[in-house]
C-alpha positions as CSV (number, residue, x, y, z in Angstrom):
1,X,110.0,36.1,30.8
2,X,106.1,35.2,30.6
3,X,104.3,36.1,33.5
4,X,102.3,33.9,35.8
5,X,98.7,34.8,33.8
6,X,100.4,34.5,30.2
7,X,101.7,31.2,31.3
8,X,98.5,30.1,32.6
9,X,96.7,31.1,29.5
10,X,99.7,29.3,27.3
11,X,98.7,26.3,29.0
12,X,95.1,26.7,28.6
13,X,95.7,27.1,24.6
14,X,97.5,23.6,24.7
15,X,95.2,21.8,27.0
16,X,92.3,23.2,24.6
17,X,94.2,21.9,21.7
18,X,95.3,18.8,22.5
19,X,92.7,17.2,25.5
20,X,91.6,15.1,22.8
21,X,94.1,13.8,21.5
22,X,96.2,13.3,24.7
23,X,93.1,11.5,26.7
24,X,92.2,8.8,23.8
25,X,96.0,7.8,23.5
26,X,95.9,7.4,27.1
27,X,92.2,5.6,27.1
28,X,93.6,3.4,24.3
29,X,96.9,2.2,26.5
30,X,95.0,2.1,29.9
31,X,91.2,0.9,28.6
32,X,90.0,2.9,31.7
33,X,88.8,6.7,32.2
34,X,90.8,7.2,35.9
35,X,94.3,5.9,34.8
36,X,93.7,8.0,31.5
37,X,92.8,11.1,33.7
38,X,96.0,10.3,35.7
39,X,97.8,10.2,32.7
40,X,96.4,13.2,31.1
41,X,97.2,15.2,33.8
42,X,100.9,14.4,34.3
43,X,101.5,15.2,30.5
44,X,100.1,18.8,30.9
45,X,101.9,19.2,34.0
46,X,105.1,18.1,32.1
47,X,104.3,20.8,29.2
48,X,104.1,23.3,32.6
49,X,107.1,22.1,34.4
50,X,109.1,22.1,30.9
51,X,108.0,24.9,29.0
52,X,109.5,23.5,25.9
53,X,109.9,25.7,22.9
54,X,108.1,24.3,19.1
55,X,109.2,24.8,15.8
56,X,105.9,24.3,14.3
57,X,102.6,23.1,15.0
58,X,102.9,19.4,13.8
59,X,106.2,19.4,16.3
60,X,104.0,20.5,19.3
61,X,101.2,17.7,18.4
62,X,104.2,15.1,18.1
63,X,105.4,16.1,21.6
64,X,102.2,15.6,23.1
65,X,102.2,12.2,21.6
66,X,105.3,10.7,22.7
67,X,105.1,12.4,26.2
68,X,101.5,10.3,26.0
69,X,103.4,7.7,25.0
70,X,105.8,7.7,27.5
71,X,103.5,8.5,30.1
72,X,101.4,5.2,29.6
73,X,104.4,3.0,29.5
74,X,106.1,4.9,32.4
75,X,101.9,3.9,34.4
76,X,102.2,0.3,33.2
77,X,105.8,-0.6,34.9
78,X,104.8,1.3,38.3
79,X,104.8,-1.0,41.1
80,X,101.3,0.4,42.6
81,X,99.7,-0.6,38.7
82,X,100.9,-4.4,38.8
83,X,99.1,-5.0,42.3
84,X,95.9,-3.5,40.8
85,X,92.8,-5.2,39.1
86,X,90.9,-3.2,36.5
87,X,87.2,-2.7,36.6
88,X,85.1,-2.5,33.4
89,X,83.4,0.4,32.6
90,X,80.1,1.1,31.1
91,X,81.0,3.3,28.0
92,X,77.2,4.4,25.9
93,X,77.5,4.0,22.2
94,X,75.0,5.4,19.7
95,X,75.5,1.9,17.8
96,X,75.9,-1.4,18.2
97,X,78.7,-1.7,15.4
98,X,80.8,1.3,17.5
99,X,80.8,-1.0,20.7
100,X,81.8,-3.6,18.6
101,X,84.6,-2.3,16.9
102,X,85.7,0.2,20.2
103,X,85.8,-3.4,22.0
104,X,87.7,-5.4,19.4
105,X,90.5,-2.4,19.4
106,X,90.5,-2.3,23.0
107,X,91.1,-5.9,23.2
108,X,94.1,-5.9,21.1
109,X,97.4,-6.1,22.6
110,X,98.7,-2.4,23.9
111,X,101.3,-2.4,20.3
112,X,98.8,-2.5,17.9
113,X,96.3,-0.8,20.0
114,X,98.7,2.5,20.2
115,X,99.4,2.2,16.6
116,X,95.6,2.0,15.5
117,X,94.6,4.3,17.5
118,X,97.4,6.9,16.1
119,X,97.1,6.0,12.0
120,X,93.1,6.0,12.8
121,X,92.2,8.6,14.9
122,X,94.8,10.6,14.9
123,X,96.0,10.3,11.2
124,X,99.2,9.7,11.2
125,X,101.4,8.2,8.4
126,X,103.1,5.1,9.4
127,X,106.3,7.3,9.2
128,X,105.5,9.5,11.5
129,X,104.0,7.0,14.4
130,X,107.5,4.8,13.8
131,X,109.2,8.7,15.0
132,X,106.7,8.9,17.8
133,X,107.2,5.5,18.9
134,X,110.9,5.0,18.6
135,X,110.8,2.1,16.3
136,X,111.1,1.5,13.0
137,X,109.0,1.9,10.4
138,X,108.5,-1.6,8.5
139,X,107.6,-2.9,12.9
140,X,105.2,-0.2,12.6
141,X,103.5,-1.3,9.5
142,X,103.6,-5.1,10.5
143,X,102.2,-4.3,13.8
144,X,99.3,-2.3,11.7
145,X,98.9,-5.1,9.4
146,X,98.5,-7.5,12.5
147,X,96.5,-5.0,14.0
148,X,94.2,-5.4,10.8
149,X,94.4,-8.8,10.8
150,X,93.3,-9.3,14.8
151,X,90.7,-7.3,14.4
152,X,89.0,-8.7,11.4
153,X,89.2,-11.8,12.7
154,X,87.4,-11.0,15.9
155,X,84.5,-8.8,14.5
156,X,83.9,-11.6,12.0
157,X,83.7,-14.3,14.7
158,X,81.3,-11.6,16.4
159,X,79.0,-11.6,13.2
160,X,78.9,-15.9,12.6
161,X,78.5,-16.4,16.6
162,X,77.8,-13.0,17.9
């Protein structure tokens, strides 16, 4: 049995590894920094409380994606989030073209944001997002496509009206 100390630094190692990648899937569902620190919290006290066991490294990274996942989903259909109103945030880029594109993505609908944010930044194969995500593969890939398609569409309207 671990003790209190090797726990705590087991937990430590994970939130090290995976801070990233847990807060951007959560800042690409929520498009704001408090409701993705909410979420990034509950997901590392849900790795704490469950002190589940990995086969390999790639299984750990997937189980901090879908408990990401279902943390997001879980935020959007709580009764205290559908009598908010979101603020916008001031968010510093060091170019014009990385607003740009940070702003078309975030504009997308939350299915293709999730999926462009994991095939993008994260680097997962279209395979392994449709595992993550509990769907199936060819919804992934048209939701990618669409995703493409959206975005394309608004960055050249920024560039002829912009």
């Amino acid at each position: 049995m671990d003790t209190v100390d090797e726990r705590a630094d087991t937990v430590l190692k994970m939130i090290e590894r995976y801070k990233n990648t847990v807060f951007r899937i959560a800042f690409a569902y929520c498009r704001n920094r408090s409701d993705a620190d909410d979420i990034f919290q509950e997901v590392f006290l849900r790795y704490l409380k469950a002190k589940p066991e990995f086969s390999s490294e790639e299984h750990q990274k997937a189980w901090f994606v879908r408990v990401t996942v279902n943390c997001c989903k879980k935020h959007f259909l709580s009764s205290w989030y559908r009598k908010t109103m979101p603020i916008d945030e001031d968010i510093s880029f060091e170019t014009a073209e990385q607003s740009d594109l940070f702003y078309a993505v975030m504009d997308l609908p939350v299915k293709y944001r999730i999926v462009v944010h994991l095939y993008y930044y994260e680097g997962y194969k279209i395979k392994q997002i449709a595992d993550m995500t509990r769907q199936k593969e060819t919804t992934v890939a048209t939701q990618l496509q669409r995703a493409r398609q959206l975005l394309k569409a608004r960055l050249k309207e920024e560039l002829i009206y912009g």
